[in-house]
N, C-alpha and C positions, 0 to 999 in steps of 0.2 A: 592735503598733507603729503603726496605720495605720488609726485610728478613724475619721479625718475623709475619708477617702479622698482621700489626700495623693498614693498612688502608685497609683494608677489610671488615669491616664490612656492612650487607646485611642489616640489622634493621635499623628503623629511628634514625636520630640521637636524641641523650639522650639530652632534653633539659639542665638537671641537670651536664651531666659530659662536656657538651660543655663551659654551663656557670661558674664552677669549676675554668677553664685555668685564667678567669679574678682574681681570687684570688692570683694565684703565682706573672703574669703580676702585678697585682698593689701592689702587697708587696712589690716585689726589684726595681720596679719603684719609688715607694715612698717615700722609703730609699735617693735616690735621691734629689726627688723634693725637700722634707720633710726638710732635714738637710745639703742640702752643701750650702745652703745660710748660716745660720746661723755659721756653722762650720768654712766657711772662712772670715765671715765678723766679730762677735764677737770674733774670735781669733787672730785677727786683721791683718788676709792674706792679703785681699783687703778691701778695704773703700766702700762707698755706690758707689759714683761716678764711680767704676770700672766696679762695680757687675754689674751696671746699663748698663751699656756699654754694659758689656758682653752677657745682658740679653736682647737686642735689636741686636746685631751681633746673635745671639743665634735664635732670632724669623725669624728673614732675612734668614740663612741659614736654617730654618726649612720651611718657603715657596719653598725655590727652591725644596728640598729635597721631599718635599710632593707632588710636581706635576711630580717630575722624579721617585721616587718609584711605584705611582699611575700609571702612564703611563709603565711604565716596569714592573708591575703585570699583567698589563690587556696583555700585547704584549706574557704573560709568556704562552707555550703550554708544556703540559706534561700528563701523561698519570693518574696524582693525579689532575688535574685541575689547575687552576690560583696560587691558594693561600698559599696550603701544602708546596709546595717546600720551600719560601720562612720564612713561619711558622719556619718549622724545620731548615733550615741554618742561620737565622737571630736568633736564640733562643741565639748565642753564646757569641752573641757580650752587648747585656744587661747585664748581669753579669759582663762581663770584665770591662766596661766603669761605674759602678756604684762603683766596688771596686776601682779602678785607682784612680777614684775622690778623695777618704781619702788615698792615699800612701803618700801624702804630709803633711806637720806638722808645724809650726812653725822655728823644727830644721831643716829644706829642706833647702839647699841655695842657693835659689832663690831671689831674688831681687823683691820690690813691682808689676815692671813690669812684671817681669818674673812668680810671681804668677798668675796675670790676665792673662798673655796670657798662662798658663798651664787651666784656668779655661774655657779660651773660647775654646778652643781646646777639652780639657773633656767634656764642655755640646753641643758642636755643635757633636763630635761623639755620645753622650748619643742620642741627638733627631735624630740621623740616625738610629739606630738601635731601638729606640723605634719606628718612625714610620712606619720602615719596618715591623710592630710584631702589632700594632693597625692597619694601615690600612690594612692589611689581616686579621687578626681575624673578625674585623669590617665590612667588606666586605662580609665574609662568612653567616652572620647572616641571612640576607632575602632571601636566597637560601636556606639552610638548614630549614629553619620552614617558612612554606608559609602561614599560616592560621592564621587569627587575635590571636585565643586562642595561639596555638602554640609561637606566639611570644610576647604574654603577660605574658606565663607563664617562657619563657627564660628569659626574660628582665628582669623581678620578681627576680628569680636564680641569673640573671647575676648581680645585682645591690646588692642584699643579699650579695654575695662573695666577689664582691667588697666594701662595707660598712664594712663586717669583717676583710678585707686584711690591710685598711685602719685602723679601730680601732687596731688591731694588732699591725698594724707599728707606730705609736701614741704611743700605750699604753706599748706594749714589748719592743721599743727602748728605752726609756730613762729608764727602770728596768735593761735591757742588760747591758747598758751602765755606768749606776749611782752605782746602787747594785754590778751587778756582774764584771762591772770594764772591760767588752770586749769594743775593740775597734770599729771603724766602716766598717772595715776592714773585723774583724773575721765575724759580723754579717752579712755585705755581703754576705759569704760564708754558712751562715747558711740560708739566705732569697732563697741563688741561687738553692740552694740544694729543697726548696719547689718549687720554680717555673718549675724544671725540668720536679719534679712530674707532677705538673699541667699541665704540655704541655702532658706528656704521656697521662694522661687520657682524655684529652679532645682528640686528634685524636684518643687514641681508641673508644671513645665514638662518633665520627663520622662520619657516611653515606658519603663518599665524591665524590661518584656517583651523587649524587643529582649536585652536584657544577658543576661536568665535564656536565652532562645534560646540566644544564642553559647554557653554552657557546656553544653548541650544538644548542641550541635554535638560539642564535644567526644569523639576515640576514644579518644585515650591519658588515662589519668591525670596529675597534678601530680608531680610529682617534683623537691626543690630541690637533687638531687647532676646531673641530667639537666640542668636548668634553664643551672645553675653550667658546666656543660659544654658547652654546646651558646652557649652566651652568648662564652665567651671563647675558645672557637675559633670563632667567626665573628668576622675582620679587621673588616669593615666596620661591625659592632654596637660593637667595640673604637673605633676612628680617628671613628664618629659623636659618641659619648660623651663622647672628650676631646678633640677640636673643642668641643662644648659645654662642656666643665667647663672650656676656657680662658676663654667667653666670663662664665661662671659666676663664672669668680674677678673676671675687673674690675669686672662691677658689685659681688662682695663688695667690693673694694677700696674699687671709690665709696663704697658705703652708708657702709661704715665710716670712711674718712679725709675725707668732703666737710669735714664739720665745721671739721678741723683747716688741710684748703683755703682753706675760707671766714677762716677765721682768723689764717692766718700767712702766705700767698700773696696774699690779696684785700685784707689792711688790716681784719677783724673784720667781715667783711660776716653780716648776723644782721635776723631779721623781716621787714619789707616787702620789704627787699632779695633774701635770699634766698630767699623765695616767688616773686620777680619770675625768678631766675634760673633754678630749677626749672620754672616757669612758660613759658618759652624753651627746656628741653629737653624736656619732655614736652610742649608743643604745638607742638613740630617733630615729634614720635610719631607725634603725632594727626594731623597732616597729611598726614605721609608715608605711613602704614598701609593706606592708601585708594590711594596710588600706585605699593607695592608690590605689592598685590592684584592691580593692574591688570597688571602686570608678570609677574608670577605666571603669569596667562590667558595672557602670549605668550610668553614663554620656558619657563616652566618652575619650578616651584618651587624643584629641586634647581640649578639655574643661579642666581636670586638668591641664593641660600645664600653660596653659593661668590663673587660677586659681593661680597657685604656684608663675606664676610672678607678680604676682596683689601682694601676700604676700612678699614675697622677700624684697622689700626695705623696707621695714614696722619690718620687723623681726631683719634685719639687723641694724637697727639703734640701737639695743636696746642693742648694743654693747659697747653707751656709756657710761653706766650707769654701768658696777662693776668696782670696785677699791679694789677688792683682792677677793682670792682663794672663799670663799662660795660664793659670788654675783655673780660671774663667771658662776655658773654650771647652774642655771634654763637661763641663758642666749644661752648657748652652751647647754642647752635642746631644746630650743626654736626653734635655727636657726634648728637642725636635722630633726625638723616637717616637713618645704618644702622642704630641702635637699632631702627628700626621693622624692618626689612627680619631683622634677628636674632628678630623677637619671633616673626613669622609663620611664615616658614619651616618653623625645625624639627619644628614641629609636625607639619606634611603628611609629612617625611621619614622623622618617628619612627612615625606609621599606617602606613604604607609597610614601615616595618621588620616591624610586626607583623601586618602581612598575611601578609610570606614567610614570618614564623614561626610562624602559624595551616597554612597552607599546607605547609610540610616538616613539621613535625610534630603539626598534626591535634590542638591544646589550644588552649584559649584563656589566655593567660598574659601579661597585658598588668601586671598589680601587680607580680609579680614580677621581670620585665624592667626596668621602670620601675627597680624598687630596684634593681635589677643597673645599671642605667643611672647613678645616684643614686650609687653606692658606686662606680663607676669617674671617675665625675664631682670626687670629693672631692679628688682626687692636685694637681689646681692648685691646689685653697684651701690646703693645708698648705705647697706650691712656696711662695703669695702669702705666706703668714703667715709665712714663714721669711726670705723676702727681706724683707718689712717689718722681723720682727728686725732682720736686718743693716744692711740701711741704718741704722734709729734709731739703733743702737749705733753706727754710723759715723759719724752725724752729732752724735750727743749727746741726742737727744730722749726726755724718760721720760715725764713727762704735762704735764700742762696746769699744775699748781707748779712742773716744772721741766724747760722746753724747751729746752733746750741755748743754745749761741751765734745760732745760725741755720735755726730751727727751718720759716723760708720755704723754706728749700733742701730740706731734709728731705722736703715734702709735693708740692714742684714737681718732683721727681727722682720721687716715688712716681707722681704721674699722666700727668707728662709722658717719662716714660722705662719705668719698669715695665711699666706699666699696656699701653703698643704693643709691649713684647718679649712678655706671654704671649699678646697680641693675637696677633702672628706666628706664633706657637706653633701657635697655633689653628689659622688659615690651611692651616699646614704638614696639622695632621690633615686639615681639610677635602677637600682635597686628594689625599690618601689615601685616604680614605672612600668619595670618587667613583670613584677605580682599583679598591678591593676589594670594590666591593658592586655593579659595573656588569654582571654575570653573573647574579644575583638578581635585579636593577630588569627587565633586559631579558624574564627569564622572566615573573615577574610580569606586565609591560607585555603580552606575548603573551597570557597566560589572559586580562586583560582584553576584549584586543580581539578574540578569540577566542569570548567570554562570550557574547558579545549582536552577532546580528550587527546590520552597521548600528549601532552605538549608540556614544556617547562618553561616555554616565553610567553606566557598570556599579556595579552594586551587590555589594561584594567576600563578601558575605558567602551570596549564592549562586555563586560560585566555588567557597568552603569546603563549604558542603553539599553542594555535586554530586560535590566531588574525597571526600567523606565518604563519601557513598554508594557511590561506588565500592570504596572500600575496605572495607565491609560485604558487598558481595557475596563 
């Protein structure tokens, strides 16, 4: 696998070229998420009713998928560790399954049916192959940087690249598209072509020695009926997960209805416009990521968490108030402000989870949690996708041939009202998460500062082999 000696390297890994890969990852990811809803619903492939379907077959087949990739990373032995293998073979299939999406067109002849089921079929491979590529990457995180700073400072990186990927893919695709007339085909090929990059340098830029250790550490074996058990009887792995899978569904909402925003709320705001507006919320991200950081360092990571969701629906509302292109922009400034502060966080909270659970039970099972994380996560997108239903059907809205009477009301209801109820939702877990997981953090926080004395950079992963050791005698 590793002719050139690509995974060699002796130095710690670069938090900077690890957190990089998230850049490519979420550019032709995005491509995706970003525009094959609108692509096939405004051009009138399939109607709401379909997509809707599709996008609930879609989440179903993305739970099963998430506990049997989870479980077959963790079962994966090799002499790169768990994760690499899967890294590098699964890199192939992302590309293919985001360009296939747009080979179809209007002139396809396919039948209404035959569109839907080409679309459930393309996003059910799309979410195979994305989550073989997140939950490894996602995985490898709390093993390669054990030290609070260490993984404040990737998170940092990682969330920076990913706010660029994204304003990127926002702000390049409709210039790509509109200006210079490429299709979404060609652009694929120009997205795929950076993500390749980015996968080369994040393995060259990582230790993956360190990964093969942790499973090395490892007493118990893998187990996914133990796994499955020990996951959803801990309250606070539950109430962390769907905290996140609320904030998981508004930005699904965004990705997927911006278009129709832009279009029925805004007066057909499209190209320079709408790069410019994207442009105003993810360089409010960028701004603000850097200020969260800092925040981070005095309070506490798990305190902005919780801080960001308290803003959240509060921010979110204030969606309904433009009614075209300038009112737009300090709005999509505004929301970027907590966006940043959601992007960082969870990260540090979810290493945090999977310390205690190195720690109580003595495996390293970070893929599998992950998917366990990933499958608890999905309950708001089928909530989002169901309330979309109803609203449409309430308002009349089928697609982009035929949007009802008042199809402005329709999209202004979806972001400026939906979108801060699951927000709240969120909050609510948040919330709870802090009550049922404050007996674990506190234990944890103890071995820490207990580790080393004198020290405030512990390195969690002699914790685990000491508390190892002991348990071998």
């Amino acid at each position: 696998m590793d002719r050139i000696g690509l995974l060699k390297r002796q130095k710690k890994t670069s938090p900077l070229g690890f957190a990089f890969f998230l850049f490519g990852l979420t550019l032709i990811t995005q491509l995706f998420h970003a525009y094959n809803y609108p692509y096939y619903n405004l051009n009138g492939l399939i109607d709401i009713a379909w997509a809707s379907v599709a996008k609930i077959i879609f989440v179903i087949a993305d739970w099963l998928n998430d506990l049997i990739f989870g479980a077959l990373s963790e079962k994966t032995k090799s002499k790169y560790g768990k994760r690499i293998p899967w890294l590098i073979w699964g890199s192939f299939f992302i590309p293919l399954t985001v360009i296939l999406t747009y080979v179809v067109n209007q002139g396809t002849p396919f039948s209404p049916v035959g569109f839907a089921i080409y679309y459930i079929i393309i996003s059910v491979a799309f979410e195979n192959a994305s989550t073989v590529m997140f939950t490894n990457y996602v995985a490898l995180y709390p093993t390669l940087f054990v030290t609070n700073n260490e993984r404040s400072k990737t998170s940092a990186y990682k969330h920076i690249f990913e706010a660029l990927a994204m304003a990127g893919c926002y702000m390049l695709t409709p210039l790509l598209r509109d200006d210079l007339k490429l299709s979404y085909v060609s652009i694929g090929f120009i997205y795929s072509a950076v993500f390749f990059i980015s996968l080369f340098i994040m393995l060259k830029s990582s230790r993956i020695s360190d990964d093969v250790k942790a499973e090395k550490d490892d007493i118990n074996n893998f187990n996914i009926k133990d796994t499955l058990k020990d996951a959803f009887t801990d309250k606070g792995f539950i109430f962390f997960n769907l905290a996140q899978s609320c904030f998981s569904a508004v930005l699904a909402l965004v990705v997927t209805l911006y278009k129709m925003y832009f279009t029925y709320v805004l007066g057909g705001v499209q190209g320079i416009q709408e790069s410019i507006i994207f442009g105003c919320l993810f360089g409010s991200v960028l701004i603000f990521i850097p200020f969260w950081k800092f925040i981070i360092g005095k309070i506490g990571f798990l305190k902005v968490w919780v801080l960001a969701y308290c803003l959240l629906p509060i921010f979110l509302l204030t969606f309904l108030l433009p009614n075209s292109y300038a009112t737009a922009l300090p709005v999509f400034s505004l929301v970027g402000v907590v966006y940043g502060a959601l992007m960082i966080s969870p990260d540090m909270i979810y290493a945090e989870i999977i310390d205690i659970d190195r720690i109580k039970h003595h495996m390293s099972r970070e893929a599998a949690l992950g998917s366990i994380a990933n499958l608890i996560g999905r309950f708001s997108v089928i909530l989002s996708t169901i309330a979309t239903i109803i609203l449409t059907q309430f308002t009349g809205y089928e697609s982009g041939e035929n949007p009802g009477t008042n199809p402005a009301l329709t999209f202004r209801l979806a972001f400026g009202v939906m979108m801060p109820i699951i927000a709240l939702i969120g909050t609510i877990f948040a919330f709870l998460y802090v009550k049922a997981s404050r007996r674990d953090r506190i234990v944890l926080h103890e071995l820490k500062r207990t580790s080393l004395e004198n020290t405030t950079e512990v390195d969690i992963s002699e914790i685990i082999s000491s508390d190892a050791s002991k348990k071998n005698r």
